[in-house]
C-alpha positions as CSV (number, residue, x, y, z in Angstrom):
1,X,-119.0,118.3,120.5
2,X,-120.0,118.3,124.3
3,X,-123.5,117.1,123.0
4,X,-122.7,114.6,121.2
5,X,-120.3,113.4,124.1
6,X,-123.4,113.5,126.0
7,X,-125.5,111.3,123.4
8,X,-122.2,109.0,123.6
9,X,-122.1,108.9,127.6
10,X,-126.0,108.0,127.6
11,X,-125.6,105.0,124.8
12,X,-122.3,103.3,126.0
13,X,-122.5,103.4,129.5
14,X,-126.0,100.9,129.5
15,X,-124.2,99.0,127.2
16,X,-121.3,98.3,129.0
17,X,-123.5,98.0,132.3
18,X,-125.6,95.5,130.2
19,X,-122.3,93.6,129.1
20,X,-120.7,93.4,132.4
21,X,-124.0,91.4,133.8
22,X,-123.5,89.6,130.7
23,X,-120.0,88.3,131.2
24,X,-119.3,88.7,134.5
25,X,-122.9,87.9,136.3
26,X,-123.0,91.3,138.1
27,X,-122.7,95.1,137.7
28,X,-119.2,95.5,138.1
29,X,-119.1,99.4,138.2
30,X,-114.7,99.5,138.3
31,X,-115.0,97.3,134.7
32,X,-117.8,100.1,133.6
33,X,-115.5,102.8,135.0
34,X,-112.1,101.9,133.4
35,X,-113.5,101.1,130.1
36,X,-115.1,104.7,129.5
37,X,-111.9,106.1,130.8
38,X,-109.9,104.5,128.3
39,X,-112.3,105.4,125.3
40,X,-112.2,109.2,127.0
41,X,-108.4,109.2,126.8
42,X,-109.0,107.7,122.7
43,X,-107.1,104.4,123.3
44,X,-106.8,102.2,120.5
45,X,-108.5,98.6,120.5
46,X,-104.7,96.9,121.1
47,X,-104.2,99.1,124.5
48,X,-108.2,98.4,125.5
49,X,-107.5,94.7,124.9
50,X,-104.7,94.9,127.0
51,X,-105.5,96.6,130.2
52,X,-109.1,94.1,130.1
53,X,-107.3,90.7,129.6
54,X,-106.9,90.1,133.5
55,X,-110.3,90.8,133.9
56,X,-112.4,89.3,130.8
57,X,-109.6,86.3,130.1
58,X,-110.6,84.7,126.6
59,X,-113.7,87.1,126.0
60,X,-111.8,90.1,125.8
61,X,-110.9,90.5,122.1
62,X,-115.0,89.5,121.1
63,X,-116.2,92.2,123.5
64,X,-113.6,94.8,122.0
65,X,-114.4,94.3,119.0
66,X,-118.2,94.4,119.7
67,X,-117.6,97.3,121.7
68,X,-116.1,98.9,118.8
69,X,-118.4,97.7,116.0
70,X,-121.0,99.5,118.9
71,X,-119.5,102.7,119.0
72,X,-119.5,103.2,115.1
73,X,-123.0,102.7,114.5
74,X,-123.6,104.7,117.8
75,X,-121.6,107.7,115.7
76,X,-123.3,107.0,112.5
77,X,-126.7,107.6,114.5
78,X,-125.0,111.0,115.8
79,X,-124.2,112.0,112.5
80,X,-127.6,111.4,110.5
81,X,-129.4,113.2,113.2
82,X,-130.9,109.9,115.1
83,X,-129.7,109.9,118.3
């Protein structure tokens, strides 16, 4: 499990650095930061969606669920042996 936490750490963390220049114009390291904590502690998409409204406004339900449709093909590479 610690490995593929590893694999996990390496894929979504460029994506969400890539996503916060995206949306927000800049690297915006406490937005990178509080998103992999809340997917560490296993919140649910509600709670993420919550705790990101102030900061993403109208975009935050579209990059939830992008985040999320992200993370399962990110697992499905873990478990066919791809990643």
């Amino acid at each position: 499990m610690p490995n593929q936490y590893k694999i996990f750490e390496k894929t979504v963390r460029p994506w969400l650095l890539q996503k916060s220049i995206e949306m927000m114009q800049e690297k915006e390291e406490f937005f990178i930061e509080l998103v992999m904590k809340l997917l560490e502690d296993r919140r649910p998409p509600d709670y993420i969606v919550s705790k990101l409204e102030k900061i993403l406004m109208a975009d935050t339900k579209d990059f939830v669920k992008s985040l999320w449709r992200f993370i399962y093909f990110e697992q499905l590479k873990i478990k066919a042996g791809l990643a």
